[in-house]
C-alpha positions as a Python dict, from the first residue, in 0.01 Angstrom:
ca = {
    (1, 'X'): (0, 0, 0),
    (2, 'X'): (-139, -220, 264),
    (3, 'X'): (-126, 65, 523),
    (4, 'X'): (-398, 198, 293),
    (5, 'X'): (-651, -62, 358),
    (6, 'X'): (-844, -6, 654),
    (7, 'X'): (-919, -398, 695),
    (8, 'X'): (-525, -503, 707),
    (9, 'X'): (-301, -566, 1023),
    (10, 'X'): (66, -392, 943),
    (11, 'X'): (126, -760, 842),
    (12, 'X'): (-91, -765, 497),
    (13, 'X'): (-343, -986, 712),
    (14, 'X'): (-667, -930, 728),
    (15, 'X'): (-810, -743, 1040),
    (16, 'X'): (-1164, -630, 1179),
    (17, 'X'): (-1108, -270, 1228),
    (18, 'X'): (-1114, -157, 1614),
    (19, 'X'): (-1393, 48, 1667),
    (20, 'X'): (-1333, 96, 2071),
    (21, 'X'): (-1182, 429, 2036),
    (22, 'X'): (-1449, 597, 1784),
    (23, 'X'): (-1743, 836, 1900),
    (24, 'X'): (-2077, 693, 1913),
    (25, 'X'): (-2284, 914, 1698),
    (26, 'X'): (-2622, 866, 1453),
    (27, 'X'): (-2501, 741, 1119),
    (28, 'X'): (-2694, 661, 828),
    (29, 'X'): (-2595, 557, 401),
    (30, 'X'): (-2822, 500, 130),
    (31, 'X'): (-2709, 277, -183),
    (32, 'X'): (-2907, 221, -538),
    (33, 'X'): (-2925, -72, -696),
    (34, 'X'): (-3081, -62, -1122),
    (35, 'X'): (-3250, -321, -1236),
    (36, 'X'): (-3328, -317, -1631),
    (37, 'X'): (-3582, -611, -1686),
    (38, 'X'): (-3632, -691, -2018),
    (39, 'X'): (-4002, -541, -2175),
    (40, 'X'): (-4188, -865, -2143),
    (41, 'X'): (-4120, -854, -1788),
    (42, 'X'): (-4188, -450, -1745),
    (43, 'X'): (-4525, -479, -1961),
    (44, 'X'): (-4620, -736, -1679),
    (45, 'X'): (-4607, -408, -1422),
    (46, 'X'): (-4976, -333, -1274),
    (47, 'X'): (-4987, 4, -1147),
    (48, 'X'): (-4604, -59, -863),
    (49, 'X'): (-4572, -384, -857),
    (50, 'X'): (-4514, -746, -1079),
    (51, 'X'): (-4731, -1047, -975),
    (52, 'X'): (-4542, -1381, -1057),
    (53, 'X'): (-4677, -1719, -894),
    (54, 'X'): (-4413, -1682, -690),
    (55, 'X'): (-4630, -1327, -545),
    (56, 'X'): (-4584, -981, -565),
    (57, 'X'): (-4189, -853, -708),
    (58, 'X'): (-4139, -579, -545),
    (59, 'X'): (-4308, -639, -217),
    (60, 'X'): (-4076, -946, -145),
    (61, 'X'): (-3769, -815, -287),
    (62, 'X'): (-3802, -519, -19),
    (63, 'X'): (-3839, -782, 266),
    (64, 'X'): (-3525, -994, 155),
    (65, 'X'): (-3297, -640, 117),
    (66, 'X'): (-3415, -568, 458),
    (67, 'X'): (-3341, -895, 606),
    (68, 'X'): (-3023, -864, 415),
    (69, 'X'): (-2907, -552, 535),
    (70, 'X'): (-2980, -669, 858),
    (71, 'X'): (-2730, -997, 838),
    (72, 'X'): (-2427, -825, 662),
    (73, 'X'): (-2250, -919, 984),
    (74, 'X'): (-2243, -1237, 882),
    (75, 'X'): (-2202, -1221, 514),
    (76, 'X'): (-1928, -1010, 509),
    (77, 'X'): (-1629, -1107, 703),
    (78, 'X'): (-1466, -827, 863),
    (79, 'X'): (-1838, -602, 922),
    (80, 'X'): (-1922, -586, 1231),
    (81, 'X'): (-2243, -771, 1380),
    (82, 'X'): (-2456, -445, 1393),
    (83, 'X'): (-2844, -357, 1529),
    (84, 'X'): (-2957, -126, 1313),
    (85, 'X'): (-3183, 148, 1441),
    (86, 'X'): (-3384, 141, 1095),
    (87, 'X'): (-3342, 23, 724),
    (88, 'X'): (-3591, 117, 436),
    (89, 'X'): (-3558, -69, 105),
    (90, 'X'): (-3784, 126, -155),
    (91, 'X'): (-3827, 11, -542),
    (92, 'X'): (-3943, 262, -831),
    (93, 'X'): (-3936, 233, -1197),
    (94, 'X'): (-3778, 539, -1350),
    (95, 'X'): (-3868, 742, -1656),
    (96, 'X'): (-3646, 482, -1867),
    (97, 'X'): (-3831, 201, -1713),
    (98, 'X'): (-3543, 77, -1502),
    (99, 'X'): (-3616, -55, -1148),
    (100, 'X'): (-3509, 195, -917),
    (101, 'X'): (-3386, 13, -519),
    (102, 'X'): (-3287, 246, -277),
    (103, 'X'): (-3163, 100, 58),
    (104, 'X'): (-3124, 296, 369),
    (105, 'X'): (-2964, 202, 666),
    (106, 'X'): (-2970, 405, 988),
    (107, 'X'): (-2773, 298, 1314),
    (108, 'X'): (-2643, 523, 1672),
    (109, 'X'): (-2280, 357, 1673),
    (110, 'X'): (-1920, 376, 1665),
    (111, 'X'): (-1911, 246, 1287),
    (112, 'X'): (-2098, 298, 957),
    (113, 'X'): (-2347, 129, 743),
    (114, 'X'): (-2253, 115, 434),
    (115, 'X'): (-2221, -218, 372),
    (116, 'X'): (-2558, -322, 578),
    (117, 'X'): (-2707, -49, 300),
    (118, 'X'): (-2523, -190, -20),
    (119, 'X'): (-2576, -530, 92),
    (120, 'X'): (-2987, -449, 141),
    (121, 'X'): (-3008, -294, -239),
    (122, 'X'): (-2811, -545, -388),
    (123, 'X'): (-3001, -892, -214),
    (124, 'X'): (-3330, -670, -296),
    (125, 'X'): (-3193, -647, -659),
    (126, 'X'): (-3069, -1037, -687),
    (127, 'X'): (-3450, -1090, -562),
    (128, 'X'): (-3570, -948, -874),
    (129, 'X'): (-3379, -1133, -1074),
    (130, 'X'): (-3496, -1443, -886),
    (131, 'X'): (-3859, -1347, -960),
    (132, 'X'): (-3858, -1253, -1270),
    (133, 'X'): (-3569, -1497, -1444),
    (134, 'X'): (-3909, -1728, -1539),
    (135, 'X'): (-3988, -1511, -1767),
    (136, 'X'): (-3634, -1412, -1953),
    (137, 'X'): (-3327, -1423, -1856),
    (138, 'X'): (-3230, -1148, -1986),
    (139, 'X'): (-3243, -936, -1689),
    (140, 'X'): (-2925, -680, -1595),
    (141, 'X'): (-2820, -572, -1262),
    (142, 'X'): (-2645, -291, -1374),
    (143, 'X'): (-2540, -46, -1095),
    (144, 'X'): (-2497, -97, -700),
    (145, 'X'): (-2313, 184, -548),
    (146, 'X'): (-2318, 431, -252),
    (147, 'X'): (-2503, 716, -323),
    (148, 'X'): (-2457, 930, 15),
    (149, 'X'): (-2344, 823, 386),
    (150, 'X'): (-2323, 1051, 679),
    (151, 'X'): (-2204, 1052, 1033),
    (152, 'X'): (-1850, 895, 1111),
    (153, 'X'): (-1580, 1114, 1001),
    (154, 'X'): (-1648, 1225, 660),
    (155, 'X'): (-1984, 1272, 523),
    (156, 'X'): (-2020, 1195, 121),
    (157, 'X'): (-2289, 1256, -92),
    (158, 'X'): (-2320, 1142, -459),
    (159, 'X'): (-2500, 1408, -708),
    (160, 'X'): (-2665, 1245, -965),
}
């Protein structure tokens, strides 16, 4: 089973995956992140965004996934240290008045960015939570997943 894991040696130890072989080409991913605040906190929403005393929600949670996305080199072990080209953190609230993060990461590069983009939608989403937990904690991070990635070798797109 270890052969299976991309980030093991033939050992069972953990290895950085060599990149030095692999094509340079324009790759990009996009995670989601759902946020369900509880209504006390939604009914606080003015027009697309919450104002705490700590400032506006959204606005800082989209600076904190990018800065995330943009350190996942050094968060998780085995990523590589990569300078990504772009990454766009957006937040919506959806017709069952969940928050909506979508992180996308864009680099030219021998390697992907999925991590970089799950790691930007799920700091964005712990942000969130930060802001809002002064108000209930009742607050559920309930999804963080890939939704599409392209470039590399395979190209994957979630539908839904």
């Amino acid at each position: 089973m270890a052969d299976q894991f991309t980030h093991l040696d033939a050992a069972g130890n953990p290895a950085m995956v060599d990149v030095g072989e692999k094509q340079i080409t324009r790759r990009t991913a996009r995670a989601r992140a759902i946020v369900v605040l509880p209504d006390q906190v939604m009914d606080l929403l003015e027009g697309e965004e919450i104002h705490t005393k700590k400032g506006p929600v959204f606005q800082t949670a989209i600076l904190a996934g990018i800065m995330a996305a943009k350190k996942t080199g050094e968060l998780i072990p085995l990523c590589h240290p990569l300078g990504l080209d772009n990454c766009k953190v957006e937040i919506r609230v959806n017709a069952h008045r969940e928050i909506v993060i979508q992180c996308t990461a864009i680099i030219t590069a021998k390697t992907g960015v999925e991590m970089e983009a799950l790691t930007g939608a799920s700091v964005a989403a712990l942000t969130i939570y930060d802001m809002a937990k002064a108000f209930s904690h009742d607050i559920l991070i309930k999804e963080i997943r890939l939704m599409e990635k392209t470039g590399g070798k395979s190209d994957f797109k979630r539908e839904d």
